[in-house]
MARSELO-963934 format. One record per residue (C-alpha): residue in three letters; x, y, z. Coordinates in steps of 0.5 Angstrom, whole numbers, plus 500, padded with zeros to 3 digits. Layout:
ALAXYZ
...
***
This chain:
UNK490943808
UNK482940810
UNK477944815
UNK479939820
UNK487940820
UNK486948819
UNK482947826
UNK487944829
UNK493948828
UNK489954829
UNK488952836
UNK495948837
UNK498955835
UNK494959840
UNK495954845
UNK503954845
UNK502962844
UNK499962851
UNK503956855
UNK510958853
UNK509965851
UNK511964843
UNK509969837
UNK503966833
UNK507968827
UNK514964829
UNK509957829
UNK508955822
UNK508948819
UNK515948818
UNK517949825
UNK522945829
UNK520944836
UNK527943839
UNK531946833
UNK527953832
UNK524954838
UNK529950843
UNK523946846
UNK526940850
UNK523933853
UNK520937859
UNK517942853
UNK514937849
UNK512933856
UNK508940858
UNK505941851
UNK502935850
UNK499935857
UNK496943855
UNK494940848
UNK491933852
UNK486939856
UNK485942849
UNK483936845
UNK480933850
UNK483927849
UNK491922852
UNK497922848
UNK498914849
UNK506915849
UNK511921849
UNK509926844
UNK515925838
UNK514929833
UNK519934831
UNK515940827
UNK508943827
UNK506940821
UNK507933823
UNK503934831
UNK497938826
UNK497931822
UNK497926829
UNK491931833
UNK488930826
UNK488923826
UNK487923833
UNK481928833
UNK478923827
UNK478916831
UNK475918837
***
C-alpha cells in the first residue's frame, strides 16, 4: 500500500471509530460493511457525509463499496484528481 492510501485508511478508520463507535481493530481491509459491521444504506449515507467533511471533497453518487479496502481505493482515487 503507498503513503497515500496508508493515509487515507488511517483517517477513514479513526472517522467510523468516532461517528459510529467501532473499535479501530474491527476495520481492517477486509471488513464487510454490511456484513461485518451491519452497516445499512443509512449507515453508508451517514459515512459518506462524515468522510465528505474529512476529505473535503462530494461523493457524486451513493457510496457502493462493500469493504474498507475498496473505500480506501475510491478516496484514494478521489484524493489524486482533485
Amino acid at each position: 500500500m503507498n503513503t497515500l492510501s496508508t493515509r487515507v485508511e488511517h483517517r477513514i478508520k479513526r472517522t467510523i471509530s468516532e461517528e459510529f463507535q467501532i473499535p479501530k481493530y474491527l476495520l481492517q481491509p477486509e471488513t464487510i460493511f454490511k456484513e461485518d459491521l451491519g452497516f445499512d444504506e443509512f449507515d453508508m449515507l451517514f459515512l459518506s457525509l462524515a468522510l465528505e467533511d474529512e476529505f473535503e471533497f462530494l461523493f457524486t453518487e451513493d457510496l457502493k463499496v462493500e469493504e474498507m479496502k475498496d473505500l480506501v481505493k475510491l478516496v484514494s482515487i478521489k484524493l489524486r484528481k482533485s
